[in-house]
Structures are given as C-alpha cells and as structure tokens.
TIBANU-246247 format. One record per atom (N, C-alpha, C, O): residue in one letter; x, y, z. Coordinates in steps of 0.1 Angstrom, whole numbers, plus 2048, in hexadecimal, padded with zeros to 3 digits. Example, Ala and Ser with C-alpha at 12.3 -4.5 7.8 and 13.67 -1.06 7.14 Angstrom:
residues 2
A8847C784E
A87B7D384E
A8847DF84E
A88E7DF855
S8807EA847
S8897F5847
S88180084F
S88680B850
END
This chain:
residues 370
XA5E1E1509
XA631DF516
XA711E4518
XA791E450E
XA751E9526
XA851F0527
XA861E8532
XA7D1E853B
XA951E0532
XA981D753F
XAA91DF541
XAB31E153A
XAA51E154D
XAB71E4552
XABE1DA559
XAB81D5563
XAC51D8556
XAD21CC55B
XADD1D0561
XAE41D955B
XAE11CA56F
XAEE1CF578
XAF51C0577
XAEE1B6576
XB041BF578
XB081B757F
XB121B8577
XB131BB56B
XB1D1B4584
XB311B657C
XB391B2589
XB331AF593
XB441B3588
XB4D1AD58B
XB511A2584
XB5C1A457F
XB4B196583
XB5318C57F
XB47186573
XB3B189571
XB4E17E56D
XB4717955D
XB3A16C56A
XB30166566
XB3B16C56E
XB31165573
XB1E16E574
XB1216B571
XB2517957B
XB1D18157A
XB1B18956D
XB1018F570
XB1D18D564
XB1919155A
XB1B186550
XB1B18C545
XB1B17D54E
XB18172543
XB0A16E544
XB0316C53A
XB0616D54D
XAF516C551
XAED17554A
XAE4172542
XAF218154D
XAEA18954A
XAEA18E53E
XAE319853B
XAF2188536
XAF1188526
XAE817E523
XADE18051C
XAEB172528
XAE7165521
XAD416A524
XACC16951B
XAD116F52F
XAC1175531
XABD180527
XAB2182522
XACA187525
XAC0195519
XAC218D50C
XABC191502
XAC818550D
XACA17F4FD
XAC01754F8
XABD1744EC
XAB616D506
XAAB167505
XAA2174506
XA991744FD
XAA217B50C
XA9418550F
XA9018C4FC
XA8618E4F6
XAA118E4F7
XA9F1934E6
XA9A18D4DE
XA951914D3
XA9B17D4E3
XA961754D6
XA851774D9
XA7E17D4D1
XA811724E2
XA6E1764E6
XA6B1834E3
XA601864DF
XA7518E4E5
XA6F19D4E4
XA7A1A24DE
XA831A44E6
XA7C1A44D4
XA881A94CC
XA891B74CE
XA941BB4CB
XA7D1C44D3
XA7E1CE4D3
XA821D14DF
XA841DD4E1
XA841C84EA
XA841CD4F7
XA921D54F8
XA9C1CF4F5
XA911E14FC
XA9C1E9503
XAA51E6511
XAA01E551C
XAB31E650E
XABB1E4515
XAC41ED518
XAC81F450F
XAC81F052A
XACF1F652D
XAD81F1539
XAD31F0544
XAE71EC536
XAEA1E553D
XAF51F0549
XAFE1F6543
XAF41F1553
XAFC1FF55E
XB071F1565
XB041E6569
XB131FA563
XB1B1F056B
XB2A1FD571
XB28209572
XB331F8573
XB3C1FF572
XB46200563
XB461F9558
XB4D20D567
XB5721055A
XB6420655B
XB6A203551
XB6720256A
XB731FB56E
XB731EB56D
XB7B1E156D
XB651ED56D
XB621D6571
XB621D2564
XB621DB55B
XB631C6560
XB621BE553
XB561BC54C
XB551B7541
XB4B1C1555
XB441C554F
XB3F1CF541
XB371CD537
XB471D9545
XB4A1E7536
XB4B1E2528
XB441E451E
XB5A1D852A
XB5D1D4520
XB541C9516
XB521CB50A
XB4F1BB520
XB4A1B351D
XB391BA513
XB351B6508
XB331C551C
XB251C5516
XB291D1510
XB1F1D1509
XB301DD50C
XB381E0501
XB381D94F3
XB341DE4E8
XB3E1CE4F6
XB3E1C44EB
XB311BE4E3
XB301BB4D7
XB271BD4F2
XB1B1B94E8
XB121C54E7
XB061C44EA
XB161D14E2
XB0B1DA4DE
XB031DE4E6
XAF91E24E0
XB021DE4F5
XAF41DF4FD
XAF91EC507
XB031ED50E
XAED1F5503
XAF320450D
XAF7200518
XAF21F751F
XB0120851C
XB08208526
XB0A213530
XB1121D52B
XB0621553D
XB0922054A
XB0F21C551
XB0E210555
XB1B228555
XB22221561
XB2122956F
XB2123656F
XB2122157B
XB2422C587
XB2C22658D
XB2E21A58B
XB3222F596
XB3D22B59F
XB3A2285A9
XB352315B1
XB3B2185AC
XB3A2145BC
XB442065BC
XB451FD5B4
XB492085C8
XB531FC5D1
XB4B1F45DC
XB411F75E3
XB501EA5DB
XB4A1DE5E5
XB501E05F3
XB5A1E75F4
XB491D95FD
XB4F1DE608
XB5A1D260D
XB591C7608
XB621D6615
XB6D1D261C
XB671C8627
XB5E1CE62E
XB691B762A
XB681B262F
XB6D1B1640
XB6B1AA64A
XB741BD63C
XB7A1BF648
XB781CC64D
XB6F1D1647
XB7E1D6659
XB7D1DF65C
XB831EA655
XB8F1EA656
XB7D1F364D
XB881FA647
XB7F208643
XB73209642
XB89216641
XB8421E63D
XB7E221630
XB7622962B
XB8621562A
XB7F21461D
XB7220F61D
XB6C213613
XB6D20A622
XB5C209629
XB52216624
XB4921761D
XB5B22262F
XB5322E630
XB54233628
XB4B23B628
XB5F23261B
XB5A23660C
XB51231602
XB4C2375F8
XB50224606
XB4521B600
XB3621F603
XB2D21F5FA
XB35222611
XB2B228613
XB22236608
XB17236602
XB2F24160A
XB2D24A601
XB2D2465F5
XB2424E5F0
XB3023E5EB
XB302385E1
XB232365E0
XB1C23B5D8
XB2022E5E8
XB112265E6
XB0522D5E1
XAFC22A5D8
XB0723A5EC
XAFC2445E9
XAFF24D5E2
XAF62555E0
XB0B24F5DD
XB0825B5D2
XB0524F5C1
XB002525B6
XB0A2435C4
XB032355BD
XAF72355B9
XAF22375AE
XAF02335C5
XAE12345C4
XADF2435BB
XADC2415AF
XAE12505C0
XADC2575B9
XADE25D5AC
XAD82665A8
XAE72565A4
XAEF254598
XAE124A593
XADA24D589
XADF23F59A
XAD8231592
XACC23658D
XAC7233582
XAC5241599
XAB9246597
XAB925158F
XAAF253588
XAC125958D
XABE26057A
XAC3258574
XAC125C568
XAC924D572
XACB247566
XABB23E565
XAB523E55A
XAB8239571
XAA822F56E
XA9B23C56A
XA92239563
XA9D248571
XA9024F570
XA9225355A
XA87256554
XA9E253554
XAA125954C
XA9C24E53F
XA97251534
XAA2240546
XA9923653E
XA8F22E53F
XA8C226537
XA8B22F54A
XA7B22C54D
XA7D21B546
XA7921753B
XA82214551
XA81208550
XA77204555
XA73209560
XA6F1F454E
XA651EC557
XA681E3560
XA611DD568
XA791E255E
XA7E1D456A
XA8A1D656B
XA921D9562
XA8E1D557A
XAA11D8577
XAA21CB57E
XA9A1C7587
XAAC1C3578
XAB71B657B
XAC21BA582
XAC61C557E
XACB1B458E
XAD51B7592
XADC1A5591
XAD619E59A
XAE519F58A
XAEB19358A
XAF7194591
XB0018D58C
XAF819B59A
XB0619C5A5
XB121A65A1
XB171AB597
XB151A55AE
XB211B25AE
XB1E1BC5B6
XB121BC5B7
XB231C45BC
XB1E1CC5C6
XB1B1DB5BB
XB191E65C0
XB1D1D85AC
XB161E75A5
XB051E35A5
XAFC1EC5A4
XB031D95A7
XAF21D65AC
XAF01DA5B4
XAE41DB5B6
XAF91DF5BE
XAEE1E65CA
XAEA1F35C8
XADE1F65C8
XAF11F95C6
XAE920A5C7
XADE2095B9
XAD220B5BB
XAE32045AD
XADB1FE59E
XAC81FD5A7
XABE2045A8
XACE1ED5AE
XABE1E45B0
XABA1EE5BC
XAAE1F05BC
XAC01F45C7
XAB61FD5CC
XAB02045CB
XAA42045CF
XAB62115C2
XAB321A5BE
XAA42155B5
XA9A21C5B4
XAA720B5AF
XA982055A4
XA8D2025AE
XA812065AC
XA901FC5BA
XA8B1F55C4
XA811FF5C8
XA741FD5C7
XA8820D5CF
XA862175D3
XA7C2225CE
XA7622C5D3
XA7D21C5C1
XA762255B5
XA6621C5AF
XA5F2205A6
XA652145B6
XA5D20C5B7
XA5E2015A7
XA541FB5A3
XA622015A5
XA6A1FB595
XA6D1EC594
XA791EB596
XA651E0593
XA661D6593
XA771CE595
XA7F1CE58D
XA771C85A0
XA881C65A2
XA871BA5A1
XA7B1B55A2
XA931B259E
XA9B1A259E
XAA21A35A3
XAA81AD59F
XAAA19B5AE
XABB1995AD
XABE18B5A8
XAB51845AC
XAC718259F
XACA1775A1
XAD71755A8
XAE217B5A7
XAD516A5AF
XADF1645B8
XAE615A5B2
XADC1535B0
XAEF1545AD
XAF914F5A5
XAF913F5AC
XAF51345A8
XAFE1445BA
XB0613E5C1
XAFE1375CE
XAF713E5D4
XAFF12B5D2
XAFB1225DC
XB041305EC
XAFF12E5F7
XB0C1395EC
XB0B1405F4
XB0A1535EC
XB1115A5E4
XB001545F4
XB011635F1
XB0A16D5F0
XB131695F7
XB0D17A5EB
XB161825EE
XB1018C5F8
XB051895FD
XB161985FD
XB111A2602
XB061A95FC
XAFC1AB602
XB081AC5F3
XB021B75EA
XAF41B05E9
XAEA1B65ED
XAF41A45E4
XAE319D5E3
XADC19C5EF
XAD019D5F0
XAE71975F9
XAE0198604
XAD61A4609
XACA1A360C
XAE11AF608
XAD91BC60A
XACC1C1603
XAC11C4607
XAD31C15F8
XAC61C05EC
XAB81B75EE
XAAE1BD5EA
XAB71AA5F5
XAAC1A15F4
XAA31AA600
XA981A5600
XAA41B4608
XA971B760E
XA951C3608
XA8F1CB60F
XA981C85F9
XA921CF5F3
XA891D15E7
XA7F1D85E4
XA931C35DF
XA8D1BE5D5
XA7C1B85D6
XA751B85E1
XA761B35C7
XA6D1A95C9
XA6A19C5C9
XA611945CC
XA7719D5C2
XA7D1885BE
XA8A1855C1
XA9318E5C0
XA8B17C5C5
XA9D1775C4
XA9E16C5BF
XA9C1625C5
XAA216D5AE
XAA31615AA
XAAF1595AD
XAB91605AF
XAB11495AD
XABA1425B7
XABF13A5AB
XABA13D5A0
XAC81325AC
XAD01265A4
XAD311A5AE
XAD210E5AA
XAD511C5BA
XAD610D5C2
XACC1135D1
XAC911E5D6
XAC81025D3
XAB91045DC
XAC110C5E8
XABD1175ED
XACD1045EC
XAD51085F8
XAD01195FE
XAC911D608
XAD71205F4
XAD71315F2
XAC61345FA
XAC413E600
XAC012E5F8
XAAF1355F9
XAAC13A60A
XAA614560D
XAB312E614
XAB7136625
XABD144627
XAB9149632
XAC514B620
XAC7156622
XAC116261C
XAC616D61E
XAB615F613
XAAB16A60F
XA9A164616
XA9615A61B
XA93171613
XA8516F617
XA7E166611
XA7B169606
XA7C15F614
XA73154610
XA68155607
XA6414C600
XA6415E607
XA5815F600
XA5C1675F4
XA541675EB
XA6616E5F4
XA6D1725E7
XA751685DF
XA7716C5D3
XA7A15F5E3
XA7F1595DC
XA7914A5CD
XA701425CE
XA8114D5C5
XA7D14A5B9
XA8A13D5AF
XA931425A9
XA8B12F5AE
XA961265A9
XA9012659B
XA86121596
XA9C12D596
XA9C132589
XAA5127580
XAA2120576
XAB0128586
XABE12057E
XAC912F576
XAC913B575
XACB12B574
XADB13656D
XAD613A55F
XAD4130558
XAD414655A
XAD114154C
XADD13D542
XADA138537
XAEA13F547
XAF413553E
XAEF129537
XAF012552B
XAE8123545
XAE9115541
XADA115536
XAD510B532
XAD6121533
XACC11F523
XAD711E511
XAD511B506
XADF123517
XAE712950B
XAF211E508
XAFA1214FF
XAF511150F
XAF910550C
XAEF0FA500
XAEF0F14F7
XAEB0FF505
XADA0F14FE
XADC0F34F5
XADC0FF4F3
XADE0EE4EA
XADD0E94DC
XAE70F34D2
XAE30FA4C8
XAF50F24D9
XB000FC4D7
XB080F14CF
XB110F44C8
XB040E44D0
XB0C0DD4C8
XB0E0DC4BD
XB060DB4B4
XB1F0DB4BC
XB260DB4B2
XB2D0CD4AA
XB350C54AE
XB260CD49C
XB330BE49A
XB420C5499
XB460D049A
XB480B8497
XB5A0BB497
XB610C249D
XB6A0C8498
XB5B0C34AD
XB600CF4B6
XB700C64B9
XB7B0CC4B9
XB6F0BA4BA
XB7A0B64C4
XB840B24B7
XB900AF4BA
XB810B24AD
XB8B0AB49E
XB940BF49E
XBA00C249E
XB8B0C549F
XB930D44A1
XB9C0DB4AC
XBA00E74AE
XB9C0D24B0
XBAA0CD4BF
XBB30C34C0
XBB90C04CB
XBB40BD4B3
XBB90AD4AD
XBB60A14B8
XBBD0984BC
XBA90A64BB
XBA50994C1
XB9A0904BA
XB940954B1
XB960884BC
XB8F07A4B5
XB8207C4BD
XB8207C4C9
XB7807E4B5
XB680824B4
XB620754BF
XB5C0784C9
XB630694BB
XB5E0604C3
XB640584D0
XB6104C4D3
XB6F0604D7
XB7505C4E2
XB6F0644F1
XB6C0704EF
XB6D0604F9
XB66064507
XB72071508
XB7D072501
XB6E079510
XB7608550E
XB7109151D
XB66096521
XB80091523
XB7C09752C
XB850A652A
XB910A6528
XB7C0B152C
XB800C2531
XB830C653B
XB7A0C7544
XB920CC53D
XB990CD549
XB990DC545
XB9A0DE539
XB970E854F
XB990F3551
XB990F955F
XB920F4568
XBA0105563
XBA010A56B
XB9A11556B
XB9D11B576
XB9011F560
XB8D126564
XB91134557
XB9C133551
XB8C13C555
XB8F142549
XBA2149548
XBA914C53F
XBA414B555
XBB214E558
XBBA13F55B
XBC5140560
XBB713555B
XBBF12C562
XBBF128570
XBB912E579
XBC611C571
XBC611B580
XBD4111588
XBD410458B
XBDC11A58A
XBEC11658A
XBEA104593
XBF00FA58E
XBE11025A0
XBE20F85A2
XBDB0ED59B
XBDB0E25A1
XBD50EE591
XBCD0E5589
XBD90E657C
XBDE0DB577
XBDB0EC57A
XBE80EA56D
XBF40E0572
XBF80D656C
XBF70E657E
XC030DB585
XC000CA582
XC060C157B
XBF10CC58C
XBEC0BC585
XBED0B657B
XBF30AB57A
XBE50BE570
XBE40B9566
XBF60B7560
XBF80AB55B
XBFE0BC55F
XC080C055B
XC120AE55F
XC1A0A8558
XC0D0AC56F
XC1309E575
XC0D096572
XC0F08B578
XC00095567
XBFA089567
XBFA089556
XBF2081553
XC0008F54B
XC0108C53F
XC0308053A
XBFC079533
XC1007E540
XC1506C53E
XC09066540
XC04060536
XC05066548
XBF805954A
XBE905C541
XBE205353D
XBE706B541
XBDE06B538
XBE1067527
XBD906851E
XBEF063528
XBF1066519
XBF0055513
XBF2050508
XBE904B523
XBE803C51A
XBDC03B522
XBD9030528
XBD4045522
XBC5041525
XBBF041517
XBC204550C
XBB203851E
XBAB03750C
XB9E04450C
XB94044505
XBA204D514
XB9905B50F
XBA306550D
XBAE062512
XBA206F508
XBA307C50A
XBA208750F
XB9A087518
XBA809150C
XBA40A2514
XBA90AB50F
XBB40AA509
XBA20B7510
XBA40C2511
XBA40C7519
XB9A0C6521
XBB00CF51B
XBB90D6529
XBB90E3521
XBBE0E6516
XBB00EE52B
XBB60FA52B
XBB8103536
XBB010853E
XBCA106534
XBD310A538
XBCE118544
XBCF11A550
XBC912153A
XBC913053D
XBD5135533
XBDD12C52E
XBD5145530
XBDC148524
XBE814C52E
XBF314C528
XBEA15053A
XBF3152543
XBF9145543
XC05147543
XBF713A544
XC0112E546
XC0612953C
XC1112253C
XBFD12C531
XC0011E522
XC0911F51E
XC0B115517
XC1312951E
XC20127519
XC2911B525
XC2C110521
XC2A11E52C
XC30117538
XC2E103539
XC350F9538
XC1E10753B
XC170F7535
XC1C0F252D
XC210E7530
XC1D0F751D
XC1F0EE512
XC2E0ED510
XC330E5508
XC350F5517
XC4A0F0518
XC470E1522
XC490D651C
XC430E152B
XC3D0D5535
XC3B0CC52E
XC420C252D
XC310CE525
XC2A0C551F
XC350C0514
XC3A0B5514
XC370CC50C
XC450C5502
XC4C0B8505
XC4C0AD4FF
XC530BD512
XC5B0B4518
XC5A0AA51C
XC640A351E
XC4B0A551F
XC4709851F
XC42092511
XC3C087510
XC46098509
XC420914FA
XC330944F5
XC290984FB
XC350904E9
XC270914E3
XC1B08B4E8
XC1C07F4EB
XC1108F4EA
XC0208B4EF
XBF908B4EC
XBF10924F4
XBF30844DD
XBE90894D4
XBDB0864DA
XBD10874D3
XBDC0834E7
XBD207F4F1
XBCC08B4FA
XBC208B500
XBD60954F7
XBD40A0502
XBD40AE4F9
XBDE0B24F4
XBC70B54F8
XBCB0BE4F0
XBCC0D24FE
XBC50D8505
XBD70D24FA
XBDA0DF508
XBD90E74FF
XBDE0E74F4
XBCD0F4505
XBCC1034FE
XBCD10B508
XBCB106514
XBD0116506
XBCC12650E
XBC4128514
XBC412B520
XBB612850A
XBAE12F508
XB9E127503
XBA11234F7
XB92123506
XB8C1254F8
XB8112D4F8
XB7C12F502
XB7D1324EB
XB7813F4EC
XB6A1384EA
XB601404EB
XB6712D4E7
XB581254E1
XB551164EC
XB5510A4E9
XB5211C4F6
XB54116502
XB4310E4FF
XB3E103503
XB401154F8
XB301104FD
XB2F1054F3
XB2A0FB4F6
XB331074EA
XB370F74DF
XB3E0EE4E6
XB3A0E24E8
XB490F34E9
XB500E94F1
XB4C0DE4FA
XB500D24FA
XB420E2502
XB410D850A
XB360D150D
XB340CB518
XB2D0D4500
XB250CD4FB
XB280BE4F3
XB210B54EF
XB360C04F4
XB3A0B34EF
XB460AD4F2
XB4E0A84EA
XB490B0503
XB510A9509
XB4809E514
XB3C09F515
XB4F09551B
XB4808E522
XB4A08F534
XB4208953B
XB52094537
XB53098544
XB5B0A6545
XB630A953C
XB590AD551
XB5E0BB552
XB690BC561
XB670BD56D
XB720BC55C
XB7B0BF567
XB7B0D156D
XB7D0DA564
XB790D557A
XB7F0E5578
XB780EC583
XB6E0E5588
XB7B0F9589
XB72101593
XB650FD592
XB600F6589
XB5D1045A2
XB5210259F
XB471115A0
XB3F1135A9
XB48119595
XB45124596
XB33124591
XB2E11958E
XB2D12B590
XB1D12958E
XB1B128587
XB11121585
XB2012E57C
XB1F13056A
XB21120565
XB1A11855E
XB2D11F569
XB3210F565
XB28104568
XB220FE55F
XB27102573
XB1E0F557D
XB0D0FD573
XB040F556F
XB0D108571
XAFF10756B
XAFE10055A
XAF40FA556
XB0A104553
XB0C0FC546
XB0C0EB549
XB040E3544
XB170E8554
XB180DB556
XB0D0CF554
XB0C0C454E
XB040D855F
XAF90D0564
XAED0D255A
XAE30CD55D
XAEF0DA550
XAE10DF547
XAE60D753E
XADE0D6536
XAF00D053B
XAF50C752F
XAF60B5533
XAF80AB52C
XAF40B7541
XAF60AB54B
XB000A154B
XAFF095549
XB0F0AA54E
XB150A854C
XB1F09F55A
XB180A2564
XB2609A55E
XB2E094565
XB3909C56B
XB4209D563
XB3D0A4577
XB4C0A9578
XB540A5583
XB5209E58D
XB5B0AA57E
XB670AE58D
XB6C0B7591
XB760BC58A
XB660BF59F
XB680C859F
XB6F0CB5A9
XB6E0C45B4
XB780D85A7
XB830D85AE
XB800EB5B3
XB830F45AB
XB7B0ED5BD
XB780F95C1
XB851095C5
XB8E1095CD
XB811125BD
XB8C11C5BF
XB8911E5D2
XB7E11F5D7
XB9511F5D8
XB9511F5E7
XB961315E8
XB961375F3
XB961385DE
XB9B1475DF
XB8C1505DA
XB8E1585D1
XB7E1505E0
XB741515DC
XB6E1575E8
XB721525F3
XB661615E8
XB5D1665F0
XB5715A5FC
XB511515F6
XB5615A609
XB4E14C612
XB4F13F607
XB45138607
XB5713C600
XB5E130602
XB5212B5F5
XB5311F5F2
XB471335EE
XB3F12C5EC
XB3F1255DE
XB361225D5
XB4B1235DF
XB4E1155CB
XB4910B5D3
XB3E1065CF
XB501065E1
XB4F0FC5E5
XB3F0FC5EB
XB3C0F25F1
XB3A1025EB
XB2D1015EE
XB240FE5E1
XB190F75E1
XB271025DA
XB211035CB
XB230F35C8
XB190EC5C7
XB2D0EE5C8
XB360E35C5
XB2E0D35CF
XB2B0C75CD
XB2C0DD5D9
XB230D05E0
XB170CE5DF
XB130C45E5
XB100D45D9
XB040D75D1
XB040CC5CC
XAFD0C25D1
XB0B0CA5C2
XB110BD5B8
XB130B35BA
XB0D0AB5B4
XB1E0AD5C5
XB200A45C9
XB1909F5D3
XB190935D5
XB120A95DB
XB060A25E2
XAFB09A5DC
XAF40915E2
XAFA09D5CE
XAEF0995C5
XAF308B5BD
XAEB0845B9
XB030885BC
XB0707F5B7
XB0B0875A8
XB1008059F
XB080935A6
XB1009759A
XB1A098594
XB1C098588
XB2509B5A0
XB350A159F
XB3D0985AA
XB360955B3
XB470955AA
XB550945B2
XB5C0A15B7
XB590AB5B0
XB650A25C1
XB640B25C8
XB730AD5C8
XB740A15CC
XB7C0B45C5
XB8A0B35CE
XB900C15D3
XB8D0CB5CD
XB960C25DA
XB980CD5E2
XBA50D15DF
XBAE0C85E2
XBAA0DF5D8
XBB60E15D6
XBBF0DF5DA
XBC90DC5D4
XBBD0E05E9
XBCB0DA5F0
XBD10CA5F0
XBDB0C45F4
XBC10C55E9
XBC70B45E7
XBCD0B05DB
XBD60A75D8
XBC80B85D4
XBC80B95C5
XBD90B65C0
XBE10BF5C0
XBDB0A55BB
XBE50A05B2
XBE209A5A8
XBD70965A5
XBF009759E
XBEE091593
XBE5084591
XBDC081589
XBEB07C59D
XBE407059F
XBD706E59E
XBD1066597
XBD507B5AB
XBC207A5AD
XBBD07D5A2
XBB707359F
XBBC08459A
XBBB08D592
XBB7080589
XBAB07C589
XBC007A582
XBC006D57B
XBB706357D
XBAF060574
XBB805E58D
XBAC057593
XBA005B58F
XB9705358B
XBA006A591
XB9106F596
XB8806C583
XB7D067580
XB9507157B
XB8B07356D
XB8C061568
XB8505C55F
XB9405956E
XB92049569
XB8904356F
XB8503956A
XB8204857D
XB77044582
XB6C04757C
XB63040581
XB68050573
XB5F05556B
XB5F05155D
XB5504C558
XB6A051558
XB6C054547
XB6F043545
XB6E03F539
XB73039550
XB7302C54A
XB64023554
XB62017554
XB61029558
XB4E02655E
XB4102C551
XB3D03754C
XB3F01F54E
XB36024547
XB2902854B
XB23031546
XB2401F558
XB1B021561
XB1B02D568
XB11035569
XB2A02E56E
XB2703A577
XB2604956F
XB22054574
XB2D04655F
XB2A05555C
XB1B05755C
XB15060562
XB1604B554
XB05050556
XB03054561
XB02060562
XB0204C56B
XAF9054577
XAFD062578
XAF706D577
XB0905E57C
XB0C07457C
XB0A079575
XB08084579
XB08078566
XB0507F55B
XAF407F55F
XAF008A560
XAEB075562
XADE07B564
XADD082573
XAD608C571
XAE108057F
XAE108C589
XAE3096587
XADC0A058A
XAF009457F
XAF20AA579
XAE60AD571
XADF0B7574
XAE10A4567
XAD20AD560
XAC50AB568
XABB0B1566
XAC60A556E
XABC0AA57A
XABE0B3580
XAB40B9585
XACD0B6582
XACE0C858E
XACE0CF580
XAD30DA584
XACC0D0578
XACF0DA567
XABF0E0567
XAB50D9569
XAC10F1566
XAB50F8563
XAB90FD551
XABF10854E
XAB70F654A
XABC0FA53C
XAB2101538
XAB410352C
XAA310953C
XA9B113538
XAA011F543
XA9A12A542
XAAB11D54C
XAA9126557
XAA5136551
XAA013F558
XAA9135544
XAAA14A543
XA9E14C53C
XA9B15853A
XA9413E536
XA87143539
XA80146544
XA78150546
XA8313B54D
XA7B13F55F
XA8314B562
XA7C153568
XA8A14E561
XA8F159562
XA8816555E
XA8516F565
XA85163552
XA7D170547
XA6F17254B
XA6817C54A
XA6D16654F
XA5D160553
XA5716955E
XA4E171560
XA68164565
XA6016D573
XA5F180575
XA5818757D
XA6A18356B
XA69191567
XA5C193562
XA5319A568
XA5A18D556
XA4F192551
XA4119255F
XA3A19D560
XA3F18A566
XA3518756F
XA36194578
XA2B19857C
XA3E19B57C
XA401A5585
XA3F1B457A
XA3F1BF57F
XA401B356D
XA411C0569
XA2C1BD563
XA241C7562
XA291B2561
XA1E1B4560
XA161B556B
XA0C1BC56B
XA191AD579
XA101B2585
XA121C158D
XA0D1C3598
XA1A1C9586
XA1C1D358C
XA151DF583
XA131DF577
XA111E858E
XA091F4582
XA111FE57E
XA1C200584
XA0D204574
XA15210569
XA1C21B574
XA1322257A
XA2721D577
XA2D22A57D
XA27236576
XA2423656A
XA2723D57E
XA2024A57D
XA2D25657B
XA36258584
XA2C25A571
XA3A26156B
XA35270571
XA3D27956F
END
C-alpha cells in the first residue's frame, strides 16, 4: 500500500500525522510513505528527521484581508496543484491525507481530482480555510470535537479523535518525576505554555512561587527556551524551591504526563487530545493570538463537559492561578470527576479509526486505470 500525507505549518498539524503513519507501520510495516509539504514550514525539518520521503511545493496561505498578496496565492495554488499531480501520478498512491495547513490544498485536490481516495483531518473544534475548501472535494472529513461537524457536509463527516492521543497510552514511565528532583508519590501538577513559551503564563507562575513553594503538591513549570534564563534569575531570587522544578524544554513530553496529575497550559488540539485520552484534569488558559479565536473554542469543549477550568489571558494572575490548581490538586473528589469527563471526551484508539476509515475507502474504491 502507498499513502501520501500533507500537512505543516504548525506541530499540531504534522504531529498527527506521524503518530498515524507510525500506527499504520506497525499493522503494515511495508506500507509506503510519501510525506509533500513545504521546503520553508517545520514540516521539512521535523519528517526529515524521521526518515519518511519527502516533496516539497511552493504555496502561501491566503490573506484574511484584502491584499495583492491573494492574487499570488491564487497562482501559487495552481501551479501547486499541477506540481502535486506529477508528484501523485509518479507515485501512484492508494490514499492521500491532508492534516492541515494550507500545503493540503493544492496536495488533497489535486488527489481528489485524480479520483484517488482523499481524507482531510480537522484538528480543531473551528475549521481553517483550507479544510473548509477542501471538504466539497474530498470523501471523508475526519473530526476531533463534535462542534467542528456544522461547517462540513454532513454526510462526509467522520469522529475520529487526534491520533496523538494513541501515542500517550501506555508511554508510562517509572521515576519520571525523581528525574526533576521531585518526589514520585506527591499530586503533581504541569504548567506549560507551549513549545516556545508563553510570556503571560510565566509572569503568573513567576508571582505565585512563594505560595506554591508551601503547598503540599508540586510542579513542573515549563518556561520555553526563550524565557528560562530570565525565569530562573526570578526564581533564584525568591530562594530555593524543591517543590517547583522550572525547565526550558522537555523533549519526552509523552512520559511526562503520564505521570503528572493535573495540566496547566494552552488549549491547542494535540494537547486536549493527550489530555483527555489519559483523563486527565486541566486548566486551561487559551492563546488569544490564534486563527477565529479557536483555543477557546477547543477549550470549551472541555469545560462544557466538566473536564477543564478556562481562564482567559487577560485575567490570568498569580493568585488565580494558585486558586485554580488548589481547587483541583487539594479536592480529591473534584479531581476525579474531571479526571473521568476528560476520559470520556479521550479517543485513545483515534489513529486506528483513523486508519480504519482509510483503509474502508481504499478498499471500496476500484483499481485506477493507469
């Protein structure tokens, strides 16, 4: 079998679509991969790293506003498309994926077009442009929150879940938290902003040290590699805090938070799909600087369900901050419940239904005629 995979811009969108060819290798170890993205997006680099062929074509997203840069997007698009289509006629794929970014458009049309079994997955409780466009071409749109399903065709649509959230499940690690000099059997909550950081969530945390530092739980706080020098002079200066362990960085995220007990941090789709596939508790604090606003859409997903607490950056203090994780981390009751709503919204097979439904479309469709 040969599957082509689109999607870049951001790790949201291409973390998916690893964690799917990485389930699709274990069931079919021979299946052929070709992942097309751009040369410029983070894409290049990231699946570069894991060995998996790589094509790139040049296309830009469009301008939300009025701009001539539009009318080169346009041109883009279609000399896009006709780039996608010798690269698809050349490898004669059975299924093309597009997991977001607008290098999925010209990618999933051109497949669409070619009559070539299509997917888009949708991430996010709001759509982007590019899927939008894409869903009256495609033949599935697989989804992650019910919300998202009003802005595609109804009868194409498919609730899959994120396949992130497969690649958490039984990732646990002993002595994750003793390797952060923290104490294995203390409640323990994960404060992050995000793989770069997140300057108003650092502020917080940064005014609420003192007080975390005579709670009877713990945390891990990470900074972003852009702040952490800054943070830990801060931190210095309020003294030692063997209660608080502040990093950069961590590169083994998926250990991590398999053995923390509540999640502080954005509410991006990748994340809330780990969260909730581990049924976990959070607080979530939505990036306000996001395409249609939709963290906080994502985020209410959650809190409508009784899974998460929401605070809104602009409210966002030491205080609350404090409040929000002592209302959780010293309730023993209330973590459960939120801990079982989030695994009730948790699709922890999603990137099999995922695979499931590829495979169902490459087998109901007949042999292309070369």
């Amino acid at each position: 079998m040969k599957i082509v995979v689109s999607g870049g811009g951001t790790g949201g969108h291409i973390y998916p679509a690893l964690a799917l060819i990485r389930t699709i290798k274990k069931q079919y170890p021979n299946t052929e991969f070709l992942y097309i993205g751009t040369e410029k997006g983070l894409e290049a680099n990231i699946i570069g790293r894991e060995n998996i062929p790589f094509e790139a074509i040049n296309i830009t997203g469009f301008k939300r506003s009025l701009s001539f840069e539009n009318v080169k997007t346009i041109f883009r698009f279609l000399k896009g498309v006709r780039d996608s289509k010798k690269i698809l006629k050349k490898f004669k794929p059975d299924a093309v994926i597009g997991t977001g970014g607008y290098v999925c458009g010209p990618v999933v049309y051109a497949a669409a077009k070619a009559n070539i079994p299509t997917i888009i997955h949708e991430q996010n409780s709001v759509p982007g442009l590019t899927n939008k466009f894409l869903s009256r071409y495609v033949d599935k749109v697989a989804i992650c929150f019910q919300q998202v399903e009003e802005f595609f065709p109804k009868e194409k649509v498919v609730l899959t879940g994120n396949p992130r959230a497969s690649e958490v499940i039984g990732s646990k690690s002993k002595g994750i938290l003793e390797s952060f000099g923290l104490k294995e059997n203390v409640s323990t909550a994960l404060i992050v902003g995000g793989s770069r950081g997140a300057k108003p969530i650092n502020e917080a945390v940064i005014k609420s040290l003192s007080q975390l530092s005579s709670k009877p739980y713990q945390v891990i706080y990470v900074t972003g590699e852009a702040h952490f020098n800054d943070v830990k002079k801060e931190a210095e200066l309020l003294g030692a805090n063997h209660q608080v362990a502040i990093l950069p960085f961590i590169h083994n995220m998926q250990e991590v938070i398999t053995s923390i007990d509540v999640v502080v941090g954005r509410a991006g789709a990748t994340s809330l799909a780990e969260i909730t596939a581990l049924g976990l508790p959070s607080i979530l604090i939505p990036s306000p600087y996001v395409t249609n606003n939709h963290q906080v859409k994502n985020a209410e997903a959650l809190v409508e369900n009784g899974a998460a607490m929401m605070l809104a950056e602009n409210d966002l203090t030491g205080q609350r901050l404090v409040e929000s994780l002592d209302s959780i981390l010293l309730d023993d009751v209330k973590r459960e419940l939120m801990g079982e709503a989030s695994r009730k919204l948790g699709m922890p097979d999603a990137s099999e239904k995922l695979f499931a439904l590829m495979l169902n479309l490459v087998k109901g469709r007949p042999k292309r005629k070369e």
